[in-house]
ChimeraX commands (.cxc) that place a marker at each C-alpha (Angstrom):
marker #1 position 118.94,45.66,33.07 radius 0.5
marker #1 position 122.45,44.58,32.95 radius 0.5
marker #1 position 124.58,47.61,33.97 radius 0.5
marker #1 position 129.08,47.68,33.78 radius 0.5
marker #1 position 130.92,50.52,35.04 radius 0.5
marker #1 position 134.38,50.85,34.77 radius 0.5
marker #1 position 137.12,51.97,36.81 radius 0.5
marker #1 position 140.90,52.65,37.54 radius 0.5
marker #1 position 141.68,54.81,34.32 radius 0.5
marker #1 position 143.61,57.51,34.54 radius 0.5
marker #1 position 147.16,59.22,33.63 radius 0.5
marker #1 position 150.30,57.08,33.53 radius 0.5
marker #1 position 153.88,57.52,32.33 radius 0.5
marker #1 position 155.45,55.36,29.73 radius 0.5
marker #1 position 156.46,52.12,31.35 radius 0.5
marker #1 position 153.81,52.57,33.83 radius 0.5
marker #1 position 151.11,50.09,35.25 radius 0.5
marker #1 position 147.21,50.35,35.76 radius 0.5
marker #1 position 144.57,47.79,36.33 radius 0.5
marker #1 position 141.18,48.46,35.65 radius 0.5
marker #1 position 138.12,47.01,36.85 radius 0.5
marker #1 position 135.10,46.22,35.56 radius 0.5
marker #1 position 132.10,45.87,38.35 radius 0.5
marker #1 position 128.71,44.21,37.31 radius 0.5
marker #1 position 125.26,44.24,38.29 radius 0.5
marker #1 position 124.67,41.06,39.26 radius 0.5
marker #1 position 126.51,37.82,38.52 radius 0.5
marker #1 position 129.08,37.74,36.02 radius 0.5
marker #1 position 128.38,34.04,35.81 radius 0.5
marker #1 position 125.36,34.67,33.05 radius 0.5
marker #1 position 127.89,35.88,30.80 radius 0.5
marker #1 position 129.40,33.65,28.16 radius 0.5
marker #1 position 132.43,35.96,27.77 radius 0.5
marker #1 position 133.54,39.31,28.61 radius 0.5
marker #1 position 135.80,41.18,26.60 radius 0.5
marker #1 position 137.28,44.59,27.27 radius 0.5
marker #1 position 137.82,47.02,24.15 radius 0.5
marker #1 position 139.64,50.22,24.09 radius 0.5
marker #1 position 138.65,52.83,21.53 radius 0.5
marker #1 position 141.29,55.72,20.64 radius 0.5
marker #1 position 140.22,59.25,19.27 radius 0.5
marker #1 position 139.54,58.64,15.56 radius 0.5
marker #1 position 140.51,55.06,15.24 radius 0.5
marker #1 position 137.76,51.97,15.48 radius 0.5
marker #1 position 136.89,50.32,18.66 radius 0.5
marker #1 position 139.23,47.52,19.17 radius 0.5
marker #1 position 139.67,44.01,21.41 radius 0.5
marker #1 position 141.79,43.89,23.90 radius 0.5
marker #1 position 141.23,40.97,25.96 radius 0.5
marker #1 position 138.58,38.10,26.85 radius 0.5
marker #1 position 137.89,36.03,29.49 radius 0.5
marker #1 position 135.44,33.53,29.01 radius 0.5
marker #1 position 133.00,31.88,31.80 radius 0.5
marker #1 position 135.76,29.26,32.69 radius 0.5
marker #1 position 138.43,31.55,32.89 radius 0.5
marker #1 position 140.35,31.14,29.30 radius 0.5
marker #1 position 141.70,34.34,27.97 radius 0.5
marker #1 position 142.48,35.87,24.69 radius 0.5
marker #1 position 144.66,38.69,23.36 radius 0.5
marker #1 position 144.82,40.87,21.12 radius 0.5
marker #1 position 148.85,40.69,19.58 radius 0.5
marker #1 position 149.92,44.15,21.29 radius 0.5
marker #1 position 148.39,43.13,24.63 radius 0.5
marker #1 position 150.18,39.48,24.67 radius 0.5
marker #1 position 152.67,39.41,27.58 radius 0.5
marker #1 position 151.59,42.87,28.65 radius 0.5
marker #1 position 148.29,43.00,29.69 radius 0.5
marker #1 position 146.26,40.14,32.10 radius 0.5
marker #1 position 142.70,39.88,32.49 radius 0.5
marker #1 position 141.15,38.28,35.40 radius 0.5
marker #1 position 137.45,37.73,36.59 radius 0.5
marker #1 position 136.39,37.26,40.25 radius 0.5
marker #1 position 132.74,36.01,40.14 radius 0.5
marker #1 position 132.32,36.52,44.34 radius 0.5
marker #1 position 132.59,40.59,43.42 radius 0.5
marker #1 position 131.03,40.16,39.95 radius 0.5
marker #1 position 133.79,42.10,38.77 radius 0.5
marker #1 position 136.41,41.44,35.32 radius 0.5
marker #1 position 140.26,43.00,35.14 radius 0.5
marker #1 position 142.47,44.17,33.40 radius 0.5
marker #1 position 145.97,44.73,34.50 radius 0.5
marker #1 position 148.12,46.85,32.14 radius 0.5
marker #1 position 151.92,46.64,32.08 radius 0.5
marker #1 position 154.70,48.31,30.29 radius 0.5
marker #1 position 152.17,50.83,29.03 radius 0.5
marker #1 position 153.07,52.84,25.67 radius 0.5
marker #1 position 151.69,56.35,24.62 radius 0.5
marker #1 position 150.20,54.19,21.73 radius 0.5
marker #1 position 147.44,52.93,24.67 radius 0.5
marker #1 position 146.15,56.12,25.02 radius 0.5
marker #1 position 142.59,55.36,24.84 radius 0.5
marker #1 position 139.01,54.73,26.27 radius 0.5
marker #1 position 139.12,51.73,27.20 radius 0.5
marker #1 position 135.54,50.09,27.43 radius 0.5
marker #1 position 133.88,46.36,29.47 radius 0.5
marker #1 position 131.73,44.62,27.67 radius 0.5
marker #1 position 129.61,41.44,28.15 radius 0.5
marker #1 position 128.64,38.88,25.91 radius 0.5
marker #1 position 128.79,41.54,22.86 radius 0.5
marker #1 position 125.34,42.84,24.34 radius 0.5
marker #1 position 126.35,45.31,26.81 radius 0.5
marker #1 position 128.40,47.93,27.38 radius 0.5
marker #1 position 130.19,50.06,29.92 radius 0.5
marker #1 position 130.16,53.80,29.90 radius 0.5
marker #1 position 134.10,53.47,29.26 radius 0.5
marker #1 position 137.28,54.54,31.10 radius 0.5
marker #1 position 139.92,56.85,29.85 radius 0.5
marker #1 position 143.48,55.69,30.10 radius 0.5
marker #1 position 146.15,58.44,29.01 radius 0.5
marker #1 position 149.85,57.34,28.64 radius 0.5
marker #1 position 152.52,60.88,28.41 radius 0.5
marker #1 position 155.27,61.96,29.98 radius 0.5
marker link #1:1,2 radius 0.2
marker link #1:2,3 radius 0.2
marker link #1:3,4 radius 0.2
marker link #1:4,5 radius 0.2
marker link #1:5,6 radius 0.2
marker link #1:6,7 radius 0.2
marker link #1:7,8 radius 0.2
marker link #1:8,9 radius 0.2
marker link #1:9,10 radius 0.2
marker link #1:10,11 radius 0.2
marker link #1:11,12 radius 0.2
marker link #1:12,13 radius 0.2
marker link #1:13,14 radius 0.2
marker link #1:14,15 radius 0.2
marker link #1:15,16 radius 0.2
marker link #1:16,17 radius 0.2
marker link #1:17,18 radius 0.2
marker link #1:18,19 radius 0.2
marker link #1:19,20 radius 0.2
marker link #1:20,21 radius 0.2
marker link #1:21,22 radius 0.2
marker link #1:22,23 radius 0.2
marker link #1:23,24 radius 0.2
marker link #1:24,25 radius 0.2
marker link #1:25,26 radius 0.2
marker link #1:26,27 radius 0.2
marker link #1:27,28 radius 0.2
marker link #1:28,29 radius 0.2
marker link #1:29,30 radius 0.2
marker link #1:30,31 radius 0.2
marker link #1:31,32 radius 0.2
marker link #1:32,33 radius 0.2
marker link #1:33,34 radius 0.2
marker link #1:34,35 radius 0.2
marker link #1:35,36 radius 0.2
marker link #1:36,37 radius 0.2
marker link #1:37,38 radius 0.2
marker link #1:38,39 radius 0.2
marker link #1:39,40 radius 0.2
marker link #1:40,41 radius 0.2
marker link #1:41,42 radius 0.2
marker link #1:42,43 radius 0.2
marker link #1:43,44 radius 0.2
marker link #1:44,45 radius 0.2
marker link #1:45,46 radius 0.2
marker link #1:46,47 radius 0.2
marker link #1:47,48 radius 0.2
marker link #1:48,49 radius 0.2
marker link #1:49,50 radius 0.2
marker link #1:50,51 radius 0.2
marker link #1:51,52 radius 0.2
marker link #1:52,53 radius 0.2
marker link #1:53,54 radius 0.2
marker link #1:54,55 radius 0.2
marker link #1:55,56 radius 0.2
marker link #1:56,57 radius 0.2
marker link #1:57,58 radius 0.2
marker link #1:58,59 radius 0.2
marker link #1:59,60 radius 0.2
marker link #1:60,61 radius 0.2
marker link #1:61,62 radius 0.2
marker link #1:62,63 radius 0.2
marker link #1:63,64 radius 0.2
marker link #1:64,65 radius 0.2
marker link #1:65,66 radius 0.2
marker link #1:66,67 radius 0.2
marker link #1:67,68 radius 0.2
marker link #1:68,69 radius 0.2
marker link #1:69,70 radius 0.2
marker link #1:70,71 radius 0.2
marker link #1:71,72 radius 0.2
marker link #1:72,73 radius 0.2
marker link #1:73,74 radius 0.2
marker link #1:74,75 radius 0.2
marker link #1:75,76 radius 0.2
marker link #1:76,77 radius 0.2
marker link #1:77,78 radius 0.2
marker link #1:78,79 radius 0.2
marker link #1:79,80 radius 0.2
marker link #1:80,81 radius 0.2
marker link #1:81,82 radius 0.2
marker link #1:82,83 radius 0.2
marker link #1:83,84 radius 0.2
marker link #1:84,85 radius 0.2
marker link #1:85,86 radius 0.2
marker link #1:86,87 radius 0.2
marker link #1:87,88 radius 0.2
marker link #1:88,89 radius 0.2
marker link #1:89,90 radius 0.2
marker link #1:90,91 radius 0.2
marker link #1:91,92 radius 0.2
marker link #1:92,93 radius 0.2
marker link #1:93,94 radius 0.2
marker link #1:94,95 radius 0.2
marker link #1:95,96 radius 0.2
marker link #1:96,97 radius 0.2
marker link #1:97,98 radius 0.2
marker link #1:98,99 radius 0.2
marker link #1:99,100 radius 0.2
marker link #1:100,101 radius 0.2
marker link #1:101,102 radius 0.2
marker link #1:102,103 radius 0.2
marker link #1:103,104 radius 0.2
marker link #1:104,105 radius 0.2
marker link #1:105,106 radius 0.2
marker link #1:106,107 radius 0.2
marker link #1:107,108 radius 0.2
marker link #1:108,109 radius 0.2
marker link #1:109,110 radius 0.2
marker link #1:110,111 radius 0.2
marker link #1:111,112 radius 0.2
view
């Protein structure tokens, strides 16, 4: 049973920073890609980033040149450092693996 858990949400101010971590059971290495997805109250879940088994990434437009994901396969772990965060980020944001499984999510508020 593949479990994700998510960490390092929390409550930032506008222009703020947070990186959020994604910690596996077991090697990350099985995994094709993994994606991280960020879901706000009433809204669709949405992509974010992906970071495939060799390390190429993917954006979606409004996390280009703001947001960076990174894998380390030795802690079987995925990132995601956020930058120049808006109110408009304000949501759960959610690891995911391969499209097949899913984290329990982590919230990530942006206010003054």
């Amino acid at each position: 049973q593949v479990q994700l858990v998510e960490s390092g949400g929390g409550l930032v101010q506008p222009g703020g920073s947070l990186r959020l971590s994604c910690a596996a059971s077991g090697s990350i290495s099985r995994f094709s890609i993994m994606a991280w997805f960020r879901q706000a109250p009433g809204e669709e879940r949405e992509l974010v980033a992906a970071i495939t088994g060799r390390g190429a990434t993917n954006y979606a437009d409004f996390a280009q040149g703001r947001f960076t994901s990174s894998r380390d396969t030795a802690k079987n772990s995925v990132y995601l450092q956020m930058n120049s965060l808006k109110p408009e980020d304000t949501a759960v944001y959610f690891c995911c693996a391969d499209g097949l499984y899913w984290g329990q999510g982590t919230q990530v508020t942006v206010s003054s």
